[in-house]
Residue, then its C-alpha position, 0 to 999 in steps of 0.5 A: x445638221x439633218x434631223x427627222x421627225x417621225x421614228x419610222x424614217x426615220x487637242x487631248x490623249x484618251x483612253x476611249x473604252x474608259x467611256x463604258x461603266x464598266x471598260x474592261x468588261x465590255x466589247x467595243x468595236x473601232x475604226x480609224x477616222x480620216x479627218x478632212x476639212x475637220x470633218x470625221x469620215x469612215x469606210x464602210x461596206x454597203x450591201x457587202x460591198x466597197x468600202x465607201x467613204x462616209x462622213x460621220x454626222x452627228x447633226x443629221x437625225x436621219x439613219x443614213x444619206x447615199x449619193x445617187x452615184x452610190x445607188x446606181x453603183x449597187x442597184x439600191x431599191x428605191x423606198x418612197x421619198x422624205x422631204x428634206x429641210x433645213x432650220x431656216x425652215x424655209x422650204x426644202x426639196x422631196x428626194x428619193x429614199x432607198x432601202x440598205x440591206x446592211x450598212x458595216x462600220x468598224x465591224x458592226x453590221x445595221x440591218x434594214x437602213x433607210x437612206x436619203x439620196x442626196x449628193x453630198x459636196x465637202x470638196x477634198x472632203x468628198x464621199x459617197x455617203x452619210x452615217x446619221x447619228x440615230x444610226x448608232x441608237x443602240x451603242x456607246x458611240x465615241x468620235x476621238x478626235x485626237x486619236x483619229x479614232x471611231x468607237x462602238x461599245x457597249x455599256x453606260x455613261x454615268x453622271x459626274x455632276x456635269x464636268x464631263x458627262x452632260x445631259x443633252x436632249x435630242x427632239x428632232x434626232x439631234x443632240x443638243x446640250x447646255x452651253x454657258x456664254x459668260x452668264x447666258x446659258x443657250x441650247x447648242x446642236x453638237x454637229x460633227x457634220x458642220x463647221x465651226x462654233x456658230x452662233x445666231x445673228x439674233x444671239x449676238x447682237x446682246x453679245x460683246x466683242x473684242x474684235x469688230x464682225x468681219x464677212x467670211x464666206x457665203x454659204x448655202x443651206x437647201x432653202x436659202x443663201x447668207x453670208x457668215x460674218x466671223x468675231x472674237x467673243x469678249x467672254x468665255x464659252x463653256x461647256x461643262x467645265x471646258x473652258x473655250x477662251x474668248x473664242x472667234x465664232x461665226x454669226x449664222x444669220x440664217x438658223x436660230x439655234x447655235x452650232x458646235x460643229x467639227x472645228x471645236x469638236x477637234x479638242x475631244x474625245x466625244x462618248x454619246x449615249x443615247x439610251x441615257x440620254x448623256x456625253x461624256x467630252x473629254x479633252x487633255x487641257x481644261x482651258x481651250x482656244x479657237x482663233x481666227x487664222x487664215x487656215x481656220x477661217x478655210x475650215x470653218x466657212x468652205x461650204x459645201x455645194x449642198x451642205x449637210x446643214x438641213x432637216x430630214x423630215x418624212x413625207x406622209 
């Protein structure tokens, strides 16, 4: 989950283009999302060039990030440097930013784009770059999981008194909406670059369970090492009116704030609009569950050598 600070630096069936106002009117854009890992990657052209395989991360706030292969490849300017964080908030590393003449996904060409120069490890998952979400500020983005599908659009999200299209809020460049925990009601970052449905250790602990914590995996952010230890909730976790039935989720003992990574975004089709400030999830069944097989526990807790659960802030 990467961020930024200062605007400078800066399991369903779904008809996407039912997510505009007004569908039949308005021009979209798509491309096919190969999903590893359960994390959503597209190809791309860099400079006219490629294409490259990028991961779609709706937890970094940043514009882009590259790896320095990729900027070796393409002779990619240098820009000055960003200081990368994570939300441990403790610490981080300045890294070179270079400057993108143009970045072409599913047909649609950003001009001027700043990248962070970060290696970027997912494993089979491997890629050359990062597409940031305040990389798509201008367009109706949708990740339809289901369909393996990336859409570009232009138009609206309306309200629907908060069934499907929730409000979310996003202060550091990342979308954060309302999810309920039985009676509680927390603030959660929808991060298609993290892993499962993570909750703070803090959190937890006024939490009931059905099954007993048990240690998953160690994971590494850029500041610091923890172990993820994984449960299954006593209670239902919604969002709007999906229904997660007394999910497993992981215990996070090192980020404050609750992660609704790649593992339960599977179920949607996720519509974001960021001049309105709303989501639109749309899922086949109402009723939905995540539980802790082998295969599950794999997907959720293979981290990454240098993971994309970190901060982008600006140097000077």
């Amino acid at each position: 989950m990467l961020k930024t600070s200062a605007p400078v630096l800066a399991s369903a069936l779904i008809v996407v283009v039912a997510c505009v106002s007004a569908p039949s009117q308005q021009p979209f854009h798509s491309a096919p999302l190969d999903i590893t890992h359960s994390r959503p990657y597209v190809m791309v052209l860099v400079n006219g060039k490629g294409p490259f395989r990028f991961v779609v991360d709706t937890g970094t706030g940043g514009q882009a990030f590259v790896t320095s292969e990729l900027v070796d490849e393409l002779g990619l300017p240098e820009a000055g440097q960003i200081h990368l964080n994570d939300p441990s908030g403790q610490g981080g590393r300045k890294v070179p930013m270079v400057l993108i003449q143009s970045i072409e996904v599913a047909g649609v060409q950003f001009a001027g784009v700043k990248a962070a120069v970060h290696n970027l490890d997912f494993g089979d998952g491997s890629c050359q770059g990062l597409l940031g979400f305040v990389l798509f500020r201008n367009y109706l983005l949708t990740l339809d999981y289901p369909k393996r599908q990336m859409v570009l659009a232009q138009g609206n999200l309306a309200p629907d008194g908060g069934r499907s299209v929730l409000p979310f809020r996003m202060p550091d460049g990342i979308p954060i909406v309302s999810v309920a925990i039985g009676r509680k009601t927390i603030d959660a970052q929808l991060d298609s670059g993290g892993a499962g449905l993570s909750l703070p250790q803090e959190l937890t602990s006024r939490l009931k369970f059905s099954s007993s914590s048990a240690s998953l995996s160690n994971a590494q952010s850029l500041s610091t090492r923890f172990m993820i230890k994984g449960a299954t909730l006593a209670t239902d976790i919604r969002v709007g009116s999906y229904i997660f039935k007394r999910p497993f989720v992981e215990i996070n003992p090192a980020f404050p704030i609750a992660n609704f990574g790649s593992v339960p975004m599977q179920n949607f089709a996720l519509t974001f609009d960021q001049t309105n400030l709303l989501i639109r999830f749309e899922a086949q069944r109402r009723v939905l569950h995540l539980s802790a097989t082998p295969g599950a526990i794999r997907l959720i807790n293979a981290p990454p050598a240098q993971p994309p659960d970190s901060t982008l802030v600006p140097v000077g």
